[in-house]
N, C-alpha and C positions, 0 to 999 in steps of 0.2 A: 709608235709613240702612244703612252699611255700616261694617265694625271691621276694627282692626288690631291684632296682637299684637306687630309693633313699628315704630318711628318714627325715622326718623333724617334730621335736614333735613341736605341737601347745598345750602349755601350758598360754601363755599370750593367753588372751581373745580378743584383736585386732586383733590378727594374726590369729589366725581362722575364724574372721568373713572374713576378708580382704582373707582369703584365697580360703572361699566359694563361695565368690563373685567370683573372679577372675576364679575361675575351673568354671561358669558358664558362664559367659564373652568371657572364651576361648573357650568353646563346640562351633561343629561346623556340627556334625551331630546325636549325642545322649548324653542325662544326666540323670543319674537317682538318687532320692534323698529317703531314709527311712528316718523315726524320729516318735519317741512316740507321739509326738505331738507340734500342731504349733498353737503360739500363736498370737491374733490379736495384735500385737504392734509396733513398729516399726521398728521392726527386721524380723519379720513374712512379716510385707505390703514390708518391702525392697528386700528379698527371694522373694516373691514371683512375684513382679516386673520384677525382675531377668529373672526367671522362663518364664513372658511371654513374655519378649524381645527376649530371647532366640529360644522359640517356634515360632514366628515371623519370627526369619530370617532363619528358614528350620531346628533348632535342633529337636529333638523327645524327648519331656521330656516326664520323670516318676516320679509322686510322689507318695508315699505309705507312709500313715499316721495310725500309730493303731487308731483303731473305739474306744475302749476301753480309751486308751491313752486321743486322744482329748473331751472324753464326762468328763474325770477326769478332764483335763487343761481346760475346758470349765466354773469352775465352778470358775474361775479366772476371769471371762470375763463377762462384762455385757452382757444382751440380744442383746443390740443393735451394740457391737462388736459381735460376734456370727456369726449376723445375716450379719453383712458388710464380715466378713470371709468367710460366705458360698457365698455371691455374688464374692468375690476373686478369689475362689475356680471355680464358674462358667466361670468364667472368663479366668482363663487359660486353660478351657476344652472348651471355645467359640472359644480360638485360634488352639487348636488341640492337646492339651497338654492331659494328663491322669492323673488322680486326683483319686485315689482309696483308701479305708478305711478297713485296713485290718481282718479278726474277724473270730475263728477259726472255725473250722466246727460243733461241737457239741456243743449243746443247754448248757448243765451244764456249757462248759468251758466259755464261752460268757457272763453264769451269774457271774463268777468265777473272772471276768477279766481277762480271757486268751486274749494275745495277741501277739505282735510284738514288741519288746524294740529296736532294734536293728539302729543303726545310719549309716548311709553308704551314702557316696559320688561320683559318679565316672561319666567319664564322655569319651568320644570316644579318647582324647589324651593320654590315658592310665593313666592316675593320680587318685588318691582317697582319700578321708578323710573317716578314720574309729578313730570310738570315744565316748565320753558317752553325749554330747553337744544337748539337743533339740534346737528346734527353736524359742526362747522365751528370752526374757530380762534378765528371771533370767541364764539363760547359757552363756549370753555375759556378762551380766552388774553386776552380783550379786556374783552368786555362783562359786568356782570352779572347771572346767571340764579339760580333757585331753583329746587329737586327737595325730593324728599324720598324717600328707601330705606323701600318698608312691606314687611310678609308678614299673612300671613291670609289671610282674607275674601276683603279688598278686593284682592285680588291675581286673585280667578276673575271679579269685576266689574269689573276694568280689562279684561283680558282678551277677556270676551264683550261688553262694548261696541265692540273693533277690526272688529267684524265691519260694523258700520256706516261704517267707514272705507276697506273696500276689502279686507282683510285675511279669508280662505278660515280660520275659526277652529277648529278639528277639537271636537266636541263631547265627543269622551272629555277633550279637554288640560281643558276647562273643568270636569269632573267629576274629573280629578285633582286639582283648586285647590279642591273644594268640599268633598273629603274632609276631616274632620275633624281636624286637626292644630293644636297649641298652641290647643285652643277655648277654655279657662281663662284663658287671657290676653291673649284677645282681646277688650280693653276699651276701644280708645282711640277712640272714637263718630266715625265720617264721613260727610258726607254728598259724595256724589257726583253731580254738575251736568253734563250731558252732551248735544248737541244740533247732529246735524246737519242744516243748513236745507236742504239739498240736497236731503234725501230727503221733505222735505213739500212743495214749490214746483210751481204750476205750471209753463205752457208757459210765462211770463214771466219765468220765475227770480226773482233778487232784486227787479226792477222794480217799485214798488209793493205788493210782500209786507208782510202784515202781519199775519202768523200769530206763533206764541206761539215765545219762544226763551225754552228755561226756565233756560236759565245765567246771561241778561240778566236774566230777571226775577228769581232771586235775588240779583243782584248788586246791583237797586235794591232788592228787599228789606232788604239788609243794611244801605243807605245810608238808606233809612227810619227804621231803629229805634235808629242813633246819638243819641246824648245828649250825649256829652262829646269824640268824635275818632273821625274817619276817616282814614285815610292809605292811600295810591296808590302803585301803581307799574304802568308799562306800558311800553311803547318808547316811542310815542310817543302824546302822551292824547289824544283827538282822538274820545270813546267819541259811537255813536247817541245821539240826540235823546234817547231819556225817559232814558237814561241818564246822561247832561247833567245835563237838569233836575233829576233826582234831586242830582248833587251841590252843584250851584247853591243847592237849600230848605236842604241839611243845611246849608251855610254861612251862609246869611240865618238860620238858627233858631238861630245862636250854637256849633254844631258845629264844634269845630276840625279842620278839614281840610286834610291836605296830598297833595301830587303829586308825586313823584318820574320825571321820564321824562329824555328823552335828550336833548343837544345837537345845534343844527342839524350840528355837525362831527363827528355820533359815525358817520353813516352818510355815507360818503363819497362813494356813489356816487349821491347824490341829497340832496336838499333841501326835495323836496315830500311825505315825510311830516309835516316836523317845522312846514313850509308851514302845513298841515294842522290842525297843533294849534295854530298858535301864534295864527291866527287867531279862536281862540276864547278868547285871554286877556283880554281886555279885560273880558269878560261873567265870568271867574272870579277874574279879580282883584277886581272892583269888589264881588261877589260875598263877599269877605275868603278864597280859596282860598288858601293860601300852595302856590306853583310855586318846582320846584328843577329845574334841566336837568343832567343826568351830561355830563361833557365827553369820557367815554372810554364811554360807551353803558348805557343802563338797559334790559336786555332781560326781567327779570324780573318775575310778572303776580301780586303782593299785595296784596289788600285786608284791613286791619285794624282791626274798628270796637271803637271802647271800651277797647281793650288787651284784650277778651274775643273777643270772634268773629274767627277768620281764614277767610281762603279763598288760594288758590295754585292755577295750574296754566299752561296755554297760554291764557286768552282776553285777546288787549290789549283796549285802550279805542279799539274803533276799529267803523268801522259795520261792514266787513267782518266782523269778528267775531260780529256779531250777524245777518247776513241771505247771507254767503256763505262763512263757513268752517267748517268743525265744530271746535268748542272745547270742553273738559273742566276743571272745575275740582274739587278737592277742598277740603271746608269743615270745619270742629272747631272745639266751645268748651271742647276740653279743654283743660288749662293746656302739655301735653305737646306741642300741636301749636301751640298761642298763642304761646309764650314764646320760642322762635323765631322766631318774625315780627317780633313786636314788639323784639326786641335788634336785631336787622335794619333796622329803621326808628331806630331810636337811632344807628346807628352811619351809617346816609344821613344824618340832620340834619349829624351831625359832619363829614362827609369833605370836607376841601377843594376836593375838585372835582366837587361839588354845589354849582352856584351859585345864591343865591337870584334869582328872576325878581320884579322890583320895578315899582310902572305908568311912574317913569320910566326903566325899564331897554328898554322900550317906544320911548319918543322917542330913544333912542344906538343903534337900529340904523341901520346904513345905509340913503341913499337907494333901492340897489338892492334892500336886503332886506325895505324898509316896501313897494315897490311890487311886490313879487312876490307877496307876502301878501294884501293888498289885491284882485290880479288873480286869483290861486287860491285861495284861501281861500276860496271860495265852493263849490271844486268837492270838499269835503272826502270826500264820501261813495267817491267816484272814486279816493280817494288814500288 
């Protein structure tokens, strides 16, 4: 259990960029930044700007970017942005900044995409942004994501968890975050869910793993103790087995449950994530899941049970998440950290382009799109 003495959900898409900025602007002796991956755009060149003005006036930046991550976001990017990123990237290690690619120790997981998913913000003033947001146009400009702005506590244990992501964490920055500051009003109760598989795995990697991932297992915890409603969001749903099954009982036991993820056309450049999940509607519809697919991208990772308990952060519903990537989520049943999620889910019912997914919305796909499902949809864990 971990506390925060303040809370501010960044659900608009300006207000986290403006807010990323500004927790840079203000660092004034360490920053350190995680994300799956950063894109050449002008979101990416303006971060990184940031980055090295910062580094300039005597901050100590960190960044840790998964290796795995940017060689996927890579394939978004001509060669010859790429190639002006990697000189960016030089760039902030020419001012004395640290520029690191993180990629897990054994050979299998590395071919596996094992990696670092994990998104974390924080910086020497005790503030942080933890959330599911990369660094890329589609996180500001497109799709929907969730953050949320803390300080306290939970700012020195965001922090000395990076150190399991790749990330050289200096032991004094974590004892400057521990120092006693606004302890009075550090009340707002967190629990923080943190696990990367990479570091327990044998020689097999993910293959066969069947060790404990304790993000997953709270995450069926939560889907256990519903009563009245659970509601989802992921990119794309498509979660491990017990994690399945868990939402499968909630819905058989009279639990209303929904799912908000993405449209086959929200990710352009493929079709077999959403492959993936959609192969599994059959078993969630019949189930009584109610599915809604975003037609402009659902990248945001909420679980909300009861209108009482939330959870947020980087983990989707997807097997990756649970046996090869490290994921981080933060959970509260204070109303300060609920009450936002849950208007959040009021307002995905509402939006017109959430479309409900019905069993016969199933028979009007296309020839080509029943048979592709059908063919991959088998190989979800892959995907």
């Amino acid at each position: 259990m971990t506390h925060a003495s303040a809370f501010v959900p960044l659900w608009e898409r300006t207000a986290e960029w403006q807010a990323r900025l500004a927790l840079i602007a203000g660092a004034r002796s360490f920053l350190y930044l995680t994300t799956f991956y950063l894109e050449h755009d002008d979101y990416g060149v303006a971060l990184l700007a940031a980055l090295r003005a910062a580094q300039r006036r005597g901050v100590a930046v960190t960044l840790v970017i998964d290796a795995f991550g940017q060689r996927l976001g890579g394939v978004l990017m001509t060669a010859s942005q790429r190639a002006d990123l990697a000189q960016e990237f030089a760039g902030l290690r020419s001012e004395g900044g640290v520029v690191s690619f993180y990629a897990p120790p054994r050979r299998v997981q590395r071919w596996l995409g094992g990696g670092q998913h994990v998104k974390i913000q924080v910086a020497d003033s005790g503030d942080a942004i933890f959330g599911s947001s990369n660094i890329t146009k589609s996180s500001f400009a497109a799709w929907n994501e969730y953050a949320v702005a803390v300080r306290g506590p939970v700012a020195a244990d965001l922090l000395e968890s990076l150190s399991a992501v790749g990330a050289v964490v200096a032991p004094a920055h974590v004892a400057h975050l521990r120092q006693p500051r606004d302890a009075a009003s550090a009340d707002l109760a967190l629990d923080y869910w943190f696990c990367n598989p990479n570091s327990v795995q044998g020689w097999r990697g993910p293959f066969g793993w069947r060790g404990r991932n304790v993000v997953t297992e709270r995450m069926i915890d939560m889907l256990e103790t519903a009563r009245v409603s659970a509601r989802i969001t992921s990119f794309y749903f498509k979660p491990v087995g017990p994690l399945l099954d868990a939402v499968v009982r909630a819905a058989r036991r009279g639990v209303s449950v929904e799912v908000f993820h993405s449209h086959r056309d929200a990710l352009p450049a493929t079709d077999l994530a959403w492959i993936a999940a959609a192969a599994t509607y059959p078993r969630l519809l019949e189930a009584g899941v109610q599915l809604y697919e975003n037609r402009h991208g659902e990248h945001s990772k909420l679980v909300l049970v009861d209108d009482a308990w939330a959870a947020f952060g980087s983990y989707n519903f997807e097997d990756a998440a649970h046996d090869r990537l490290a994921e981080a989520m933060l959970a509260s049943r204070d109303p300060r950290a609920v009450a936002p999620v849950a208007a959040i889910f009021n307002e995905l019912r509402a939006h017109p382009g959430n479309l409900r997914v019905a069993p016969a919305s199933l028979a009007q796909w296309p020839a080509r799109v029943r048979t592709r499902v059908s063919r991959y949809g088998r190989f979800k864990w892959w995907m």
